[in-house]
N, C-alpha and C positions, 0 to 999 in steps of 0.2 A: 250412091245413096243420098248425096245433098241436093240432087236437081231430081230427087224423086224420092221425097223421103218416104210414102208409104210401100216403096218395092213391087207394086203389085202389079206393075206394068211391065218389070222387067223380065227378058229372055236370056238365053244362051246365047243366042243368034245376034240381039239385038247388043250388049254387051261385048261380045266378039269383035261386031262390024265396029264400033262407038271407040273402042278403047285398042284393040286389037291384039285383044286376052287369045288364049286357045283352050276356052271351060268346055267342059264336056256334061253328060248327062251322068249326074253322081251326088255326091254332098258338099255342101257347101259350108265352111265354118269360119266366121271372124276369132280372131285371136290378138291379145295385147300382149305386149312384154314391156313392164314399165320401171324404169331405173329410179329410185330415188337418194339423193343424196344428201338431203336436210338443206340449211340456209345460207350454208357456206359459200361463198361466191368462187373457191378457188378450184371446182369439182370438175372445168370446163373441158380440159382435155382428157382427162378420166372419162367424163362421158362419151366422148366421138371417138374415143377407143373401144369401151363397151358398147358404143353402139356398133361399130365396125365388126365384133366379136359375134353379137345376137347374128346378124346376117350374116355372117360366114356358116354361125352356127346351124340355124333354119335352110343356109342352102344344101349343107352337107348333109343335113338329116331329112329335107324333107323332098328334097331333089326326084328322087326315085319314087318316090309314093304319091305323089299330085301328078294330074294332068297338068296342072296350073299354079300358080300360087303370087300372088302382088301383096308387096309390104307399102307402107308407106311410112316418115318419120317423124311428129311431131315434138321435139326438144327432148322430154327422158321419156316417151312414148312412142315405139314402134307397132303398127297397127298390120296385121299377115289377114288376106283375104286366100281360104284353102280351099282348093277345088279336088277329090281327091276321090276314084272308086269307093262304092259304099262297104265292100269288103276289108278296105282298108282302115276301118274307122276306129276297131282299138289299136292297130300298129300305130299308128296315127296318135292316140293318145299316150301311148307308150314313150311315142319321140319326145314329147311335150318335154314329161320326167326324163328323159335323158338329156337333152337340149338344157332343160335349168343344172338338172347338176353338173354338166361339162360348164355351167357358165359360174355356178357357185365353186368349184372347183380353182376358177379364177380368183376368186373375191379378193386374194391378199394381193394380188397386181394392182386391184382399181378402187384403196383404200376405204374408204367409208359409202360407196354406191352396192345398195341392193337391188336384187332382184326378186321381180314375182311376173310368174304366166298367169292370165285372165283367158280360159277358153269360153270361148259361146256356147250355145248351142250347136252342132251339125245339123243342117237342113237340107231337104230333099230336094227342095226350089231355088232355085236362087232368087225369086222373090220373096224369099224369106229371107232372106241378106240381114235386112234391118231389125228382127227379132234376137238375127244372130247377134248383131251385133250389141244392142241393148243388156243381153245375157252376157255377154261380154265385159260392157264398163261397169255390168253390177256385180260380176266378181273380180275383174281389177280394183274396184273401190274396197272393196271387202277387207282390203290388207289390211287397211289402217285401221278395223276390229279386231283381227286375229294375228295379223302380222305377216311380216314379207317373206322370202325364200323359199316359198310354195307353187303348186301349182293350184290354182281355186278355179271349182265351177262347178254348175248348179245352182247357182244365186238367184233368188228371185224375187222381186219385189215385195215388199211389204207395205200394208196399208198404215203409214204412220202421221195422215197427216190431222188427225187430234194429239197425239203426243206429242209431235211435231210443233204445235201452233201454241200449246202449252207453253213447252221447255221456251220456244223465243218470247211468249209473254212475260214469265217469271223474269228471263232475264232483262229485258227492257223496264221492266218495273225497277228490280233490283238495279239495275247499272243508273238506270233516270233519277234515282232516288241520291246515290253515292253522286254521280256528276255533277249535281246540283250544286253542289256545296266544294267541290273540287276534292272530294275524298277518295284517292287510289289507291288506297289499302281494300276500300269497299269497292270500287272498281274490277279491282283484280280478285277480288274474291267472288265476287260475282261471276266473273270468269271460270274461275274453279267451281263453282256449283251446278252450272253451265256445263262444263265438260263430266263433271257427275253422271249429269242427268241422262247426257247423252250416253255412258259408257254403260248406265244403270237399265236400260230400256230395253228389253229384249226384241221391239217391234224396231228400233233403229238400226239399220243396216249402214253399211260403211259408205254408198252410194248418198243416204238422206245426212248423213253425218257432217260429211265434208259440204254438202251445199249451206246446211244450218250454220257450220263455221265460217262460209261467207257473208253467209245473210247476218251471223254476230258483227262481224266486220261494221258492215250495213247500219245496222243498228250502233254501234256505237259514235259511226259518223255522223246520224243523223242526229243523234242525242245533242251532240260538239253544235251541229249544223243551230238547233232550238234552244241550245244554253245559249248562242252568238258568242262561241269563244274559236278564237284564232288560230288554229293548229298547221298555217301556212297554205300547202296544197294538199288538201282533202284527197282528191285524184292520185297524188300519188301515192297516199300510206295503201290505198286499197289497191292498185294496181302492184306494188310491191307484195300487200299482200297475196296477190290470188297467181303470182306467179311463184313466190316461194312455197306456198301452200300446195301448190303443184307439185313439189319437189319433197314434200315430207313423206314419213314411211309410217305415220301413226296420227289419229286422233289429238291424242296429247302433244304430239310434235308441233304440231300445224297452231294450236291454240299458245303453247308456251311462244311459239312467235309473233302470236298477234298480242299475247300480254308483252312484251317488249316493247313494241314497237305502240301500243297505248301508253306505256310508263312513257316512253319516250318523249310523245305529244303532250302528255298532262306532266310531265316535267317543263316544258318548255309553256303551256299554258301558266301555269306555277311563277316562273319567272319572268313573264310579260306581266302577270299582274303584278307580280312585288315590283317590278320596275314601275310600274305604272302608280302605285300606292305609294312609292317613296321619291315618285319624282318632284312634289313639291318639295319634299325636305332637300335636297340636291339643289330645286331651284333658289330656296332659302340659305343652303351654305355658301352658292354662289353669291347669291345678293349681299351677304356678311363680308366676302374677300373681297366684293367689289368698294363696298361703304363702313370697311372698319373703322378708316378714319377719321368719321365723325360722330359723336352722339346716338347711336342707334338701339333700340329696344323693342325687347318684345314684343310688346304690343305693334309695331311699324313691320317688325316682318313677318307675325305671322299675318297680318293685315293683309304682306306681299303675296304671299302664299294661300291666302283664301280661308284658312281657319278662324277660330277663337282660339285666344292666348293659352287658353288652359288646354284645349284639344292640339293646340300645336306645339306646347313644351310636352306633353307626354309622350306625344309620335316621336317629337326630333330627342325625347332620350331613348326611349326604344330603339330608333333605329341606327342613332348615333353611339351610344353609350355612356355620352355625357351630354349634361344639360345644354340648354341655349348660351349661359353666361360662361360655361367652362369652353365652351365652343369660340366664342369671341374673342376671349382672352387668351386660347390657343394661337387664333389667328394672327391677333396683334401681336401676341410676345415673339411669332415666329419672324416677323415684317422688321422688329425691333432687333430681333438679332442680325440679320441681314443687313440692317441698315447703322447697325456697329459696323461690324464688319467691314460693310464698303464704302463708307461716307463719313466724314468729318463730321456733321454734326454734329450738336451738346446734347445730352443727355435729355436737355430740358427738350430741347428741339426734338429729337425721337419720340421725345414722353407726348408731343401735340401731334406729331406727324399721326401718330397710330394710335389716335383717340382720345389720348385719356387727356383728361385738364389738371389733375393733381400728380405732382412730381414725386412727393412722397409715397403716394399708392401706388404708383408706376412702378417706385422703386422695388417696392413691398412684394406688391404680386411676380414684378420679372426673378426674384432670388425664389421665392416660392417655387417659382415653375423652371426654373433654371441650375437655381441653386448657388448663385454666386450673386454678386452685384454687378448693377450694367458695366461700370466703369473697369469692375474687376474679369467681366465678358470680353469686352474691350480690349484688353490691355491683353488677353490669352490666347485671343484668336484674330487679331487684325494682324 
């Protein structure tokens, strides 16, 4: 079907020779069997068990009633191409529901992985392969509307692409509006009204469902991409996403993981800007350690720093908790105890070392922030 996708040239004969099937003149029907297991990463050998399980299952049951029949595996999706007499075609469905419930019958072996059958169509051609198939991934999608542990089919498109074009307009509005401003409460709720809209829709089917929660994805990259805000590798939240979204069993599943994994990015956006916003005051506390002990003032550092005096004592108590000058005086009283401590020095000499020029104020302020006197620091701790 991929190196002819419209089927219409294919034969029995020509198929045979090509692949070296043994189909016969009968019906022909694709079938999914798809595992999901949500976004857990530790589901790995759980799956290549059930998947082990499906094909033992399908050969036991479908052995005798096909001429033919080729599976193929892609990660929690198993794909059964059925070749099988047209007389056969309710046993055939019969097996379907027998095959899931011997496999649900398993479930408590292969902890949190479900199951659902996606039948196609049966077709008279086998150039109708590809209808089959298409009937196929629209009731495999379906699950994540009604839910897994079934068998579903009869699915068939629905014309949804005005309510379609709608629900992603609403939502790029809504999300472009909240990102602007770095608001992910409005973000995430957007999300949620989003997934509303989808579950509210009678014309959206589980096939347009899960494409719209990629194309959300989509859209919220691009939003990142035209605010110019840094969420590292774009590439890979969305490739994350569209492989665990692969692996969900519901609408809502697939969405509560891409609201995560947005919190995540606009967390991390969040804290690039406050680093970014606080790095002058950082570069200003350093310049104070570096030059406490001389003369220095407000005005010279926030000069350092790129502000006005009055915009940069607000910022550095905000982000500090204390002012410029309780900040200084931390610094020096700290250099001054140290410098009891490990060095001879006179008091007076300490008192010039770390700034200050009056011996008295020196005194003053060290027992205020210390509690004691220098000599009485001194005398308790060298």
């Amino acid at each position: 079907m991929q190196k002819n996708p419209s089927g219409k040239e294919l034969t029995v004969g020509k198929v045979n020779e090509s692949f070296h099937y043994h189909f016969q003149k009968g019906c022909f029907q694709i079938v999914i069997l798809k595992m999901d297991c949500g976004c857990g990463e530790g589901n790995h050998s759980s799956l290549r068990l059930m998947e082990d399980k499906i094909i033992q299952a399908f050969r036991h049951s479908m052995e005798d009633l096909c001429f033919d029949y080729e599976y193929y595996v892609d990660d929690t999706i198993t794909y059964y191409v059925l070749n099988y007499p047209e007389e056969n075609k309710k046993i055939v469905r019969k097996h379907f529901k027998w095959i899931l419930d011997d496999l649900l019958i398993q479930k408590s072996v292969f902890g949190a992985i479900k199951i659902t059958i996606g039948a196609g169509r049966a077709e008279e051609e086998i150039g109708r392969l590809k209808a089959s198939f298409l009937s196929a991934q629209y009731a495999i999608a379906e699950r994540l509307m009604i839910g897994t542990g079934r068998l579903i089919e009869g699915i068939t498109a629905a014309d949804a692409r005005e309510i379609s074009g709608r629900i992603l307009s609403d939502l790029n509005k809504s999300m472009g509006t909240a990102l602007e401003i770095l608001d992910k409460e409005g973000v995430l709720s957007s999300l949620q009204s989003f997934e509303a809209a989808l579950k509210g829709s009678l014309k959206i089917r589980g096939y347009d469902a899960y494409r719209l929660c990629l194309e959300a994805c989509n859209i919220y990259l691009t939003l990142i991409r035209v605010n110019r805000y840094d969420i590292g590798n774009p590439e890979e939240l969305s490739d994350n996403f569209c492989f665990h979204a692969g692996r969900c069993s519901s609408i809502g599943e697939i969405l509560e993981y891409l609201a995560i994994q947005i919190e995540k990015s606009l967390d991390k956006i969040s804290e690039d800007k406050r680093l970014k916003d606080t790095k002058p005051i950082r570069m200003a506390k350093q310049y104070i350690q570096e030059h406490y002990s001389r003369q220095i003032t407000l005005e010279e550092v926030s000069s350092f720093a790129g502000f006005s005096p009055s915009y940069f004592s607000t910022l550095f108590k905000k982000e500090s908790g204390i002012n410029f000058q309780e900040y200084l005086s931390e610094v020096r009283m700290k250099k001054a105890k140290d410098l009891l401590k490990e060095t001879n020095l006179t008091i007076a000499g300490i008192c010039e070392q770390v700034g200050y020029s009056d011996l008295k104020y020196f005194t003053k302020n060290f027992k205020r922030i210390a509690g004691i006197k220098p000599n009485e620091y001194r005398k308790l701790y060298s």
